[in-house]
N, C-alpha and C positions, 0 to 999 in steps of 0.2 A: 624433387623429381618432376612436378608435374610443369616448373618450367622450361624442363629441358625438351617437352612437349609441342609447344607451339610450331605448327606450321607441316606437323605429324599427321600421321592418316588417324583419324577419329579413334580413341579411347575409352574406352571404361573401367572402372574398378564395378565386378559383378558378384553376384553368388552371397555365398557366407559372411563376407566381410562389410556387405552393404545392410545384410540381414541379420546381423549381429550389435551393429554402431543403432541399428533403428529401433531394437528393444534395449538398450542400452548393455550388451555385453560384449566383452572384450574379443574383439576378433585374433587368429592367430595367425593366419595367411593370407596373404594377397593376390587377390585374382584379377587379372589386367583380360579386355579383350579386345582388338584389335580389328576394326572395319579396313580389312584390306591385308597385306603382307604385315608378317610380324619383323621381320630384318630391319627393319628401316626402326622401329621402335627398340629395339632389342641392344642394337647400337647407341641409342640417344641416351638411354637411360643407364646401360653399364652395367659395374656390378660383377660377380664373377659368374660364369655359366656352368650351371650344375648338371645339366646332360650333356655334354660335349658338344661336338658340331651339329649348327641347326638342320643340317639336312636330315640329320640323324631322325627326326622327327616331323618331316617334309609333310608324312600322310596323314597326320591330324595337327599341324599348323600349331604347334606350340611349342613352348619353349619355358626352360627352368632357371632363375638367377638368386643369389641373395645380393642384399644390398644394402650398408651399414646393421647387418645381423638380421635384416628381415627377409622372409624367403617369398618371391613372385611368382607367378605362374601365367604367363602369358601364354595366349592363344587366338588366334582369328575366329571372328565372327562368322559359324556357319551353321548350316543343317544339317541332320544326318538322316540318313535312309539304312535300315537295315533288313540285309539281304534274305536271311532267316532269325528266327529266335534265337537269344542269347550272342548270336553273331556280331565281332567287330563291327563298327557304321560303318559305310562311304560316308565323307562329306565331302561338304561343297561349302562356297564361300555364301555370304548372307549378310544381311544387315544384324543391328544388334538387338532389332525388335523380334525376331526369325532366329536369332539365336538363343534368345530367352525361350522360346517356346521348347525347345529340343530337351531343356535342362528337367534334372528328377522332380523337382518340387516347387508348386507355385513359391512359397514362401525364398526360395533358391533362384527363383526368377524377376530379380530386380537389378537393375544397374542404375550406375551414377555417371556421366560421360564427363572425363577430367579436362576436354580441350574444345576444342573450336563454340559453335554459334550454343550450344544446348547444355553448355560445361554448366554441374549443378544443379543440373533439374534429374528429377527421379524418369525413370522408363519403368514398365514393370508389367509381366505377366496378367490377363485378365484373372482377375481373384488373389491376387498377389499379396495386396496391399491387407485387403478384407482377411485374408487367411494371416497374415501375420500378424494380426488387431488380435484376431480372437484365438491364436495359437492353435494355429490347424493345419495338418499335415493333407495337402491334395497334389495327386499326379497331376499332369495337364492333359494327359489326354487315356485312353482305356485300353493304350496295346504297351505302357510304361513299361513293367511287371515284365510282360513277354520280348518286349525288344532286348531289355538289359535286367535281367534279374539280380544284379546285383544291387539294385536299386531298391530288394525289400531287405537286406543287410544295413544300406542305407535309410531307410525308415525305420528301423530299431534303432540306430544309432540315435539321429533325430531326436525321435520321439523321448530318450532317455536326456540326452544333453540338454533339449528345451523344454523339456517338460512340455510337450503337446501332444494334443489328440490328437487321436488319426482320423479325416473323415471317414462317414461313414460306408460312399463308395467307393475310396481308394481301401478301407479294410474288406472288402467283400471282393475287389481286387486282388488285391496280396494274398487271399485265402484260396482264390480259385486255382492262382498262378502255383501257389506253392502245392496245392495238392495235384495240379496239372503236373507236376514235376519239371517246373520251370528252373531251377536249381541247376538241374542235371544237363542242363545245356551250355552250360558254361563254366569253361577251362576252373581245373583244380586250383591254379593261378589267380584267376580275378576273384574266384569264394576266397580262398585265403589270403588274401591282402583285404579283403572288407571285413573280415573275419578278426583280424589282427587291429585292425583299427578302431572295432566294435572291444575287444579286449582293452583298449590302451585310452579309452574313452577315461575322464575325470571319476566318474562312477561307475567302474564296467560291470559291477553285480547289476545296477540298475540297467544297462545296456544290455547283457547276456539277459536277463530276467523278460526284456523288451521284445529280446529274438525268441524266448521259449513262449511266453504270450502270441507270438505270429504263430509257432512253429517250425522255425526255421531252423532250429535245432536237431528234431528229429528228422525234417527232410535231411540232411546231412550225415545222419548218422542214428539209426532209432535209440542207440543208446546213448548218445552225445546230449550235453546238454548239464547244466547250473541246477539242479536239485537243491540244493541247502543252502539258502542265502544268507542265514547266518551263520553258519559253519564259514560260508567267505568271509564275512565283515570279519571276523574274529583273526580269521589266516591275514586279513589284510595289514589289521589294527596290528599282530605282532611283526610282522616284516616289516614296517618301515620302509626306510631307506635301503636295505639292506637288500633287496632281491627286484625282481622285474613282478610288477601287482599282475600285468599280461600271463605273463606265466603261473601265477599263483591260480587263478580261478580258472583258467584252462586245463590245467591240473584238475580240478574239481570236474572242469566240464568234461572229459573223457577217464574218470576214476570209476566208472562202470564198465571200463572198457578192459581186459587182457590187457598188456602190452604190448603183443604184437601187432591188435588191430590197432591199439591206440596209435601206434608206431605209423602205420600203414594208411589210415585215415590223415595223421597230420604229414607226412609225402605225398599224400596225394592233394592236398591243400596247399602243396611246395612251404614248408615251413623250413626254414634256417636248421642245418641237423644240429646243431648247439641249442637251440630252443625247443626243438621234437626231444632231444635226449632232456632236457632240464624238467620240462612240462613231465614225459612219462615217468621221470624217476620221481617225481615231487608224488603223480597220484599212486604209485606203487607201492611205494614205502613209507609212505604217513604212517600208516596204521600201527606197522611193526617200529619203528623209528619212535613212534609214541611211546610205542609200551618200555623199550630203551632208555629214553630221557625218564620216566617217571618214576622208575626203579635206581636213578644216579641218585645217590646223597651226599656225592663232591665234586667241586669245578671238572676236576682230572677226568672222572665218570662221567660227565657230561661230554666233555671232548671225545671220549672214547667212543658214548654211544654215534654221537655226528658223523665222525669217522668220514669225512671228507662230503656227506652231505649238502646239496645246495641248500641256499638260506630259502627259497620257496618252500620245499621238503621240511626242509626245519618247523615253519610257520605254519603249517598246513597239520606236521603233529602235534603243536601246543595247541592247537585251535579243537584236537581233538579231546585234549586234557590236562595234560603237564604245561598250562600256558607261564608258569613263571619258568620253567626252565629253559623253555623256548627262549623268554623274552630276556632273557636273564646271559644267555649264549650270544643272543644275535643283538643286543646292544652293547654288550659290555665284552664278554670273557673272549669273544674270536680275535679282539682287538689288541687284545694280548701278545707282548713279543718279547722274545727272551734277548736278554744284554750279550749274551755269546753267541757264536756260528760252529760250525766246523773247523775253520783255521785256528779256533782257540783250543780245540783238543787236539789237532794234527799240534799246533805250537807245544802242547804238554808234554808230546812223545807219544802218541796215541796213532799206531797205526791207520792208512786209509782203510775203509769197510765198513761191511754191515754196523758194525759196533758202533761207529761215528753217530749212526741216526740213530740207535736202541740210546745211545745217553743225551743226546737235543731230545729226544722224549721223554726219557725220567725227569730232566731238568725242566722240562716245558709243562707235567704234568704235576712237580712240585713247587713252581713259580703259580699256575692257576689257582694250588692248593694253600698260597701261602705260606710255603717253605722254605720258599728260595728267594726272596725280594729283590736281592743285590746282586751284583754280575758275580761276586767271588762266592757266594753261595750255589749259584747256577751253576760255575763251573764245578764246585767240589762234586754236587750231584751228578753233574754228566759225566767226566770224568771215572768215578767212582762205580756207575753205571757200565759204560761203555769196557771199560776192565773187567767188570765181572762178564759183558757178554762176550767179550776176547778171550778170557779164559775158558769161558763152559764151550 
């Protein structure tokens, strides 16, 4: 890529991905930023564009691509001014030493320039270098907090993923802003995208646990917020693969909530209504959902009590007791599938209807229970089923 470069308005690779290669961990995205118009780069390097047309995002100069599966993030080097607190910036165009200054965190404000006379030498915020030696988390400057407060969701994240300190006056910053109720100045939209990605974090009990240490939890919600941190480990360790871990522990985070506020607080944080209904059903129903599975003493009884349950829900009731029947459902017994369909009982002479599904359920619930192993077992049981509830 960085040949296709030459002869390009000045480049860098900035941010996370410079500040990640420099303590030796793995970066995940690529941050490009451009001294001058982005189009002219944007063209050279290819790739497919993941926000559609560039003008689309004309007023802050960037632009989204992946490129043999890695995803880019280009944007011009500028400054921003912001009109009020919490407020969108203006920007304006800048060099890339004037652009690093703008950024949430010294350690966040380094670049590397991939082309012309300086290609390979470090640029980097004053304290940049220092604050990344000794893993320290500092604003660059003391109105950070209040221009863009989604920058103390940001320093939870941070501080959880690198395991660093906060200095000590960027935390007496993030304290004042949050009790200032600097939160509340910006859109339900930009909290819950930092919100979600503070969930979706490698360790997100350590990252939620990072935001109730600031308090940025209760700014959001007095009763919002990760109380049980091993009550998570536990809902985690049984889901697996099986469910969204983001959803598991936000479940947790609003399980002192009603439903409706819970409902009502994650719309107003614009959440996905697939993920608001998954997360409130998960913190609703653990508890009764438990006492269900712990009272099953066969597969069949266990499917019964799930009863269309998501796998967060599921994990979230082992985690409160019954963790083998939990764990026992959501690795193995959901994965369960019967050898026949419908068309095999319509083929028998089995009228269409309700009956059809009462015997794919007796046979699905004597297949779980080792009854039925083989298809011609399965059938006799659905079949046999489904006549008697055609009959009654």
């Amino acid at each position: 890529m960085i040949d296709r470069l030459a002869g390009a308005p000045p480049v860098a690779v900035v941010g996370g991905v410079v500040r990640d290669v420099l303590v030796g961990a793995s970066p995940v995205d690529l941050d490009l930023v451009v001294e001058g118009p982005i189009g002219e780069v944007v063209e050279l390097i290819g790739g497919q564009r993941l926000d559609g047309d560039l003008r689309a995002h004309e007023r802050f100069r960037t632009a989204q691509l992946t490129l043999a599966g890695q995803r880019l993030d280009i944007a011009s080097a500028r400054s921003e001014r912001y009109d009020q607190p919490g407020a969108l910036p203006r920007v304006a165009p800048a060099t890339i030493e004037r652009d690093l200054e703008r950024r949430d965190f010294t350690v966040n404000a380094i670049a590397v320039p991939v082309n012309g006379p300086g290609a390979g030498d470090l640029v980097a915020a004053r304290h940049a270098l220092d604050d990344l030696a000794a893993g320290s988390l500092r604003v660059l400057h003391d109105r950070s907090f209040e221009d863009d407060p989604t920058r103390l969701l940001r320093l939870a994240r941070y501080a959880a993923r690198l395991d660093f300190t906060i200095d000590g006056h960027t935390l007496a910053l993030a304290s004042a802003a949050i009790r200032g109720g600097a939160l509340a100045t910006v859109s339900g939209t930009r909290i819950g995208n930092e919100l979600r990605l503070l969930a979706r974090e490698p360790d997100p009990i350590r990252a939620l646990a990072a935001a109730r240490e600031l308090g940025i939890d209760r700014a959001l919600h007095p009763e919002f917020g990760l109380t049980d941190d091993a009550w998570a480990a536990r809902g985690l360790e049984l889901l697996g693969d099986a469910g969204a871990p983001e959803r598991l522990v936000l479940a947790l985070a609003v399980r002192r909530l009603a439903p409706e506020p819970a409902r009502t607080l994650l719309d107003r944080l614009a959440f996905a209504r697939e993920d608001r209904d998954a997360i409130v059903a998960a913190a609703s129903t653990a508890p009764a959902l438990s006492a269900a599975l712990g009272a099953a003493t066969r597969p069949s009884e266990l499917a019964a009590a799930v009863d269309g349950a998501g796998p967060e829900a599921i994990a979230l009731a082992g985690a409160i007791g019954p963790a083998d029947a939990a764990r026992s459902w959501l690795s193995e017994l959901r994965h369960m599938e019967l050898l026949i369909d419908g068309r095999d009982l319509l083929d028998a002479g089995l009228p269409p209807g309700p009956a059809i599904g009462r015997g794919l359920a007796a046979a699905r619930a004597a297949a779980l229970d080792g009854r039925a192993g083989d298809r011609q077992a399965q059938l006799e049981v659905a079949i046999g089923a489904a006549r008697a509830a055609a009959d009654g």
